[in-house]
LUMPADO-235742 format. One record per residue (C-alpha): x, y, z; residue number from 0. Coordinates in pm, whole numbers, plus 50000, padded with zeros to 5 digits. Layout:
<nodes>
<<X, Y, Z>, NUM>
...
</nodes>
This chain:
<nodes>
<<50000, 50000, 50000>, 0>
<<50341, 50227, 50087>, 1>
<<50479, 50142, 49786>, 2>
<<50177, 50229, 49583>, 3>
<<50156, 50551, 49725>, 4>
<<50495, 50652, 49676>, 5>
<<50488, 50536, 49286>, 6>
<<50196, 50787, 49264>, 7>
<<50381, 51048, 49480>, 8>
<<50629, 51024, 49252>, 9>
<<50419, 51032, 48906>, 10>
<<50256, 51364, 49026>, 11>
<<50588, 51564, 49012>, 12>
<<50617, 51533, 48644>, 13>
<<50225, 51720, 48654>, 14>
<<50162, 52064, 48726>, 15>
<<49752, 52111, 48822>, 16>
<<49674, 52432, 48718>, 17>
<<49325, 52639, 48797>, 18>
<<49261, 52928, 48525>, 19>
<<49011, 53170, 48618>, 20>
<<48873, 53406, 48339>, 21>
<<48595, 53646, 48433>, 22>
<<48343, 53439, 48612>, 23>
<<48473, 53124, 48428>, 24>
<<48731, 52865, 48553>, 25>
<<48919, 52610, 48421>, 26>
<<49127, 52317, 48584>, 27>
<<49362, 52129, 48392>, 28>
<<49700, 51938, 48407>, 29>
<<50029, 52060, 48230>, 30>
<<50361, 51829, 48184>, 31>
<<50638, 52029, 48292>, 32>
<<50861, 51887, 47994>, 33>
<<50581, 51991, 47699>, 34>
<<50595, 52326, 47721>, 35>
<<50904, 52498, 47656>, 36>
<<50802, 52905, 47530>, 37>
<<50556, 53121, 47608>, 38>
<<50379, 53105, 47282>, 39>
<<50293, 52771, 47340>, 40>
<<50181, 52834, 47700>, 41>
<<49963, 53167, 47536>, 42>
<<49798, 52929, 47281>, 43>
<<49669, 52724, 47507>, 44>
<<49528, 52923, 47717>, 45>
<<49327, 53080, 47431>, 46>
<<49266, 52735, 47325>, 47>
<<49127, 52666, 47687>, 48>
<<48924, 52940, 47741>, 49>
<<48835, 53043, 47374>, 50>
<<48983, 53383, 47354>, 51>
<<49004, 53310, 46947>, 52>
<<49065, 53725, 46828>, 53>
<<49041, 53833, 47138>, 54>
<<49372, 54026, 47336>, 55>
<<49411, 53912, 47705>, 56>
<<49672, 53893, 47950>, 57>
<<49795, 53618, 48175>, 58>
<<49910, 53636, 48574>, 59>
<<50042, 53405, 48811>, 60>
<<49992, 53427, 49182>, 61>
<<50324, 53385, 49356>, 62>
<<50265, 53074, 49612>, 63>
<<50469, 53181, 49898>, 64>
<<50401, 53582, 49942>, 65>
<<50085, 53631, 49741>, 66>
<<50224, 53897, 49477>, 67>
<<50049, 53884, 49141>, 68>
<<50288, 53853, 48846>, 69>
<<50261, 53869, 48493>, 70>
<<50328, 53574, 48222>, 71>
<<50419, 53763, 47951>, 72>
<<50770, 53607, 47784>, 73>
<<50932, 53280, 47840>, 74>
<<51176, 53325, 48119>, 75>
<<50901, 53460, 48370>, 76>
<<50670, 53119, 48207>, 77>
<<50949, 52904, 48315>, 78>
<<50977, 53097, 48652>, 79>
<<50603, 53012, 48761>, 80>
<<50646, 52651, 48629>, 81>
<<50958, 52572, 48912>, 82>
<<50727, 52809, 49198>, 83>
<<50450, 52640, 49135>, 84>
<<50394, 52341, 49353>, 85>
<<50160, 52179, 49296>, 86>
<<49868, 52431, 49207>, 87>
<<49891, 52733, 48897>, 88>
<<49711, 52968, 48992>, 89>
<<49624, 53200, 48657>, 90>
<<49417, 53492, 48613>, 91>
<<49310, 53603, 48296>, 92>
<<49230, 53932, 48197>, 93>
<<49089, 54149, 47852>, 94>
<<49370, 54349, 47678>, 95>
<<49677, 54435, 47692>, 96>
<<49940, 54445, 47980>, 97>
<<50032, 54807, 48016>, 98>
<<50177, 54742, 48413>, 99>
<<50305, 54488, 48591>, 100>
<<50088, 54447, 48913>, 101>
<<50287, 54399, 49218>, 102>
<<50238, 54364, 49574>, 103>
<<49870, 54353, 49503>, 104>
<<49774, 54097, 49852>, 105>
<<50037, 54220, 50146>, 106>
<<49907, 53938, 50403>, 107>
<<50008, 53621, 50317>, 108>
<<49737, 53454, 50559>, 109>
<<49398, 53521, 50650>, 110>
<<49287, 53716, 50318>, 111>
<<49243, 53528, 50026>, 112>
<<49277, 53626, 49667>, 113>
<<48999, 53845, 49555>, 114>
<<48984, 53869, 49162>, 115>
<<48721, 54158, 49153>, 116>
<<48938, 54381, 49346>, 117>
<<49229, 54357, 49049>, 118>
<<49281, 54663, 48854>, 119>
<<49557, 54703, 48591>, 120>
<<49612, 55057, 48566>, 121>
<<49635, 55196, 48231>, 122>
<<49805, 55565, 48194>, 123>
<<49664, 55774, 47933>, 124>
<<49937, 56005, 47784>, 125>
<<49756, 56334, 47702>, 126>
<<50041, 56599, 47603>, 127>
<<49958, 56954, 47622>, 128>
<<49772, 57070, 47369>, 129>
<<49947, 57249, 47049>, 130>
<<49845, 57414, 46775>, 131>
<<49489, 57451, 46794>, 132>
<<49329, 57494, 46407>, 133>
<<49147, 57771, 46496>, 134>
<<48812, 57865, 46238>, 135>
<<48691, 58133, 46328>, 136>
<<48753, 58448, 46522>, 137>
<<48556, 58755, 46579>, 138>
<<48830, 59044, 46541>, 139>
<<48897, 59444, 46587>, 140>
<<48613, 59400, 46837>, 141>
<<48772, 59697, 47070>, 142>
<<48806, 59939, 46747>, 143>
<<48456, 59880, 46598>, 144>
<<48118, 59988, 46687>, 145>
<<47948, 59775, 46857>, 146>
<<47679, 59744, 46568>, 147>
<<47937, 59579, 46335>, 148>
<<48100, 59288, 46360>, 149>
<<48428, 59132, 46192>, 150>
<<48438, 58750, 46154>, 151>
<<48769, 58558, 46047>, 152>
<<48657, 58221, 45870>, 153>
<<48940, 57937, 45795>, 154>
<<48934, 57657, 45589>, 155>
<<49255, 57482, 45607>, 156>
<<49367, 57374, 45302>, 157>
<<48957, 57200, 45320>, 158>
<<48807, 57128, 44991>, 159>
<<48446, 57223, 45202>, 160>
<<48263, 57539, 45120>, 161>
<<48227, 57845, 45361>, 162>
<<47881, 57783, 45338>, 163>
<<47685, 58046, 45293>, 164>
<<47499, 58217, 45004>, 165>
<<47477, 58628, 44916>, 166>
<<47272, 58805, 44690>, 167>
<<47202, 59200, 44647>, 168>
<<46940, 59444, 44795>, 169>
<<46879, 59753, 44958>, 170>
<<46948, 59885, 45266>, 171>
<<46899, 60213, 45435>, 172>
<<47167, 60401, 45535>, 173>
<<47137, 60764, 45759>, 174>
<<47327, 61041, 45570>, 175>
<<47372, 61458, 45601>, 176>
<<47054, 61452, 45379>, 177>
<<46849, 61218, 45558>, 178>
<<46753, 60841, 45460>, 179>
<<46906, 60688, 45190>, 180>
<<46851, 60371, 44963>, 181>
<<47159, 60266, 44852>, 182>
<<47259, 59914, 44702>, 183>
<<47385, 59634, 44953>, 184>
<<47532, 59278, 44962>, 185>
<<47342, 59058, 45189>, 186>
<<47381, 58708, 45349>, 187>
<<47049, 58526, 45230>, 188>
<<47152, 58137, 45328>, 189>
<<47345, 57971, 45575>, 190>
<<47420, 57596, 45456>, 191>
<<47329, 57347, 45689>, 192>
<<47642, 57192, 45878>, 193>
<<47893, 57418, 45674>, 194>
<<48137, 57642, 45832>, 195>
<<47990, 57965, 45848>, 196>
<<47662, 57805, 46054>, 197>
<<47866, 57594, 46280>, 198>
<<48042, 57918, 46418>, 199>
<<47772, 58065, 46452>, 200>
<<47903, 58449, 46366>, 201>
<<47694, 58480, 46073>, 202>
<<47362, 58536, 46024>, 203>
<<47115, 58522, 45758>, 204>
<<47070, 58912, 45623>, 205>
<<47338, 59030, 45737>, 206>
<<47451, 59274, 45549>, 207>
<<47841, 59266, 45402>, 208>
<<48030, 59580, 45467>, 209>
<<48401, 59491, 45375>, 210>
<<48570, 59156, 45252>, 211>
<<48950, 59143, 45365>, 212>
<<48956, 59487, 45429>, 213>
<<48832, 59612, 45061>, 214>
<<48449, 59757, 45108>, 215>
<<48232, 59622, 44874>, 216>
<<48020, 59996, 44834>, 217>
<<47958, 60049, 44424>, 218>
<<48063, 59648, 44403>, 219>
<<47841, 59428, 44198>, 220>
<<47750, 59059, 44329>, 221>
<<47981, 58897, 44078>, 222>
<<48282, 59096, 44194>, 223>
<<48221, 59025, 44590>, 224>
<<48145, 58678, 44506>, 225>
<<48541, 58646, 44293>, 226>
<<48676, 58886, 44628>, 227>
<<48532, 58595, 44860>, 228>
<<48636, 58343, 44659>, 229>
<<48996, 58436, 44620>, 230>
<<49069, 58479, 45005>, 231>
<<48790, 58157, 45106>, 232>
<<49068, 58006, 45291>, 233>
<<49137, 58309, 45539>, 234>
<<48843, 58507, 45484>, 235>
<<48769, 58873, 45703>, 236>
<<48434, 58957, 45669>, 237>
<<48300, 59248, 45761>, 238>
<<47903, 59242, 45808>, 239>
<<47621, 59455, 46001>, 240>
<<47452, 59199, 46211>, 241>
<<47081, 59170, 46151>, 242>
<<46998, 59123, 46518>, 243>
<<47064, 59488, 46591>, 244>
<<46908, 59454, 46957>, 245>
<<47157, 59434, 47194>, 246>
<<47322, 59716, 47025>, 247>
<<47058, 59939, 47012>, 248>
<<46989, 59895, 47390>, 249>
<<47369, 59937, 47458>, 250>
<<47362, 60285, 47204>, 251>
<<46999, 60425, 47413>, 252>
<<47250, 60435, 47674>, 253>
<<47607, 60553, 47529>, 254>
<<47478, 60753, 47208>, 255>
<<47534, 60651, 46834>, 256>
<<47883, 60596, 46709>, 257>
<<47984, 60565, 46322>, 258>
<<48127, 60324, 46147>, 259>
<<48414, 60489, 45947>, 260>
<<48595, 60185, 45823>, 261>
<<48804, 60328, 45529>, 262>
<<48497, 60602, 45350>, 263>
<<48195, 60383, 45458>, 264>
<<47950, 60546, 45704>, 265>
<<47680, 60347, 45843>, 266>
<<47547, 60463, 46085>, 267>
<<47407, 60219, 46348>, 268>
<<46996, 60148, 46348>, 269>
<<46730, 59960, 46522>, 270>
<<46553, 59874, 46155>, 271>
<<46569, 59636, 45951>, 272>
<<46702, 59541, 45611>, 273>
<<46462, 59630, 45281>, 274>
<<46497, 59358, 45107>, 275>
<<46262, 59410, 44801>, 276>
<<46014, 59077, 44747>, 277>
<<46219, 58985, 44375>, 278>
<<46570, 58965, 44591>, 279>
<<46358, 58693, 44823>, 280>
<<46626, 58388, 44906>, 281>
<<46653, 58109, 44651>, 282>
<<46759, 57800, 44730>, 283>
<<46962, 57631, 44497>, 284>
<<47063, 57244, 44553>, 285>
<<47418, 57363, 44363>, 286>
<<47658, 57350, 44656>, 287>
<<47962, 57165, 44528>, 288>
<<48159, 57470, 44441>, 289>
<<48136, 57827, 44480>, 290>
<<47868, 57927, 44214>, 291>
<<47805, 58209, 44044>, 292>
<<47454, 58277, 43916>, 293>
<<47252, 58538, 43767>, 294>
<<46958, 58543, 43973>, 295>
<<47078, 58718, 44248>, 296>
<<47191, 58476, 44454>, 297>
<<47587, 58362, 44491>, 298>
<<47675, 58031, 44724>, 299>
<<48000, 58117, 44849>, 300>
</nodes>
C-alpha cells in the first residue's frame, strides 16, 4: 500500500495542476512540465482553453509563497512560475493588453484570500499639452469697431468644404447729412446646413456685408464680391452689420450713436431692419459643390 503511494507520489511531480480563472469562468487542467518549453505555446493554450480566438488578454500568476500577482508575459518569467509552482497554477486572465506589471497587490500572506474583483491594471493615458489649435473662426477688431458691426475671420485649412453660405444683392437704408438713403447692399440670404459659416455661429442670415478682407464692397456688383470671397475663402475677414441689431441698440439708448468709418463707409448704426425688396427673396439652389456664380441674384459662396 506504501509502495503504491509513493509510485503515485512520485508520478505527480512530472504534473503541474493548474486552475485558470477568466471572468466568472474557471478552468482546471494538468500541464507536463517537459511539453511546454516558450511562452507562445503556453499563450495558445490558454486561448485554446478558454476560447479567447481574436480576442487580446493577459495572463498572471499568483506567487505561492508571498501572494504577489505577476505577469506571464515572455518565456523566462513562464518558466519561473512553472519551478514556483507546487503543485497548484494559479492564473488569472484578463481582457487586453498588459500596460503594468501588478505587484504587491495581497500584502498578508494569511487570513485574506485572493479576491479577483478587486484587480485593477492601471492603464496611463498620455495626454500631452495641447498644440496648435486649428482655429476657424475668430471675431476680430472688436475693441476698434462699433458695437453694431462685427468682423468675423473664417478658415478653411487647406479643406476642399465650402464656407457655406449664400449672398445676393438688395437695399438697405443708410442715415446720411441729407436724411435716409437707399443705397445698394450685399446681403447674406443662406446659411448651409452643417457648413462652416453656421457651425460658428458668427453669421447670420441678412446680414449685410460691409468689407471683405479689408476692401468695402460699396459700388461692388454681386459677381465681383462673390470672385473677392472666393479668392481669400481660405482666410476670409468679413466684415458684416449683424441683423439682430438689439443688443446694440439697447447698449447705444444708453452711450449715444457711434459711426462706422471703416476706410469712407458710414453706416450709421439702426434699430431697423434690412429692405429687402420681394424679387431679391432667398433662393435656394441644391448647387453647393463649388462656389457658384449665378445670375439670379443669389451667389453660394
Amino acid at each position: 500500500m506504501s509502495h503504491r503511494k509513493k509510485v503515485t507520489a512520485q508520478s505527480d511531480l512530472s504534473l503541474i495542476e493548474v486552475k485558470s480563472k477568466f471572468e466568472a469562468e474557471f478552468r482546471r487542467f494538468s500541464l507536463k512540465r517537459d511539453l511546454l518549453k516558450k511562452y507562445e505555446e503556453f499563450y495558445n493554450l490558454i486561448e485554446n482553453t478558454h476560447c479567447l480566438k481574436k480576442e487580446t488578454f493577459s495572463i498572471f500568476y499568483r506567487h505561492p509563497h508571498d501572494g504577489d500577482l505577476l505577469p506571464i508575459n515572455n518565456t523566462e518569467n513562464f518558466m519561473r512560475a512553472l519551478s514556483l509552482s507546487l503543485p497548484l497554477l494559479r492564473l488569472f486572465v484578463q481582457r487586453g493588453d498588459m500596460s503594468e506589471l501588478v505587484n504587491k497587490f495581497n500584502q498578508s500572506k494569511r487570513g485574506l484570500g485572493f479576491n479577483p474583483s478587486t484587480m485593477v491594471v492601471n492603464k496611463k493615458l498620455q495626454i500631452s499639452v495641447p498644440k496648435d489649435f486649428r482655429r476657424v473662426s475668430a471675431i476680430i477688431d472688436a475693441d476698434i469697431l462699433p458695437d453694431s458691426v462685427r468682423r468675423v475671420r473664417l478658415c478653411k485649412h487647406n479643406s476642399d468644404k465650402p464656407l457655406g453660405f449664400y449672398i445676393r444683392d438688395g437695399t438697405s437704408i443708410r442715415v446720411t447729412a441729407d436724411g435716409l438713403e437707399k443705397v445698394p447692399g450685399i446681403f447674406i440670404s443662406r446659411l448651409v446646413p452643417g457648413g462652416l459659416a453656421e457651425s460658428t455661429g458668427l453669421l447670420s442670415v441678412n446680414d449685410e456685408v460691409l468689407e471683405v478682407n479689408g476692401i468695402e464692397v460699396t459700388s461692388k456688383s454681386l459677381d465681383q464680391v462673390t470672385e473677392m470671397m472666393v479668392a481669400n475663402s481660405h482666410n476670409l475677414i468679413v466684415t458684416v452689420k449683424p441683423v439682430d441689431q438689439t443688443y446694440t441698440s439697447t447698449k447705444h439708448s444708453k452711450e449715444g450713436d457711434s459711426d462706422y468709418k471703416g476706410g469712407s463707409i458710414g453706416v450709421k448704426p439702426h434699430s431697423g431692419t434690412h429692405l429687402v425688396p420681394p424679387e431679391m427673396d432667398v433662393i435656394n439652389s441644391d448647387d453647393e459643390d463649388e462656389p457658384v456664380v449665378s445670375y439670379d441674384g443669389v451667389i453660394h459662396v
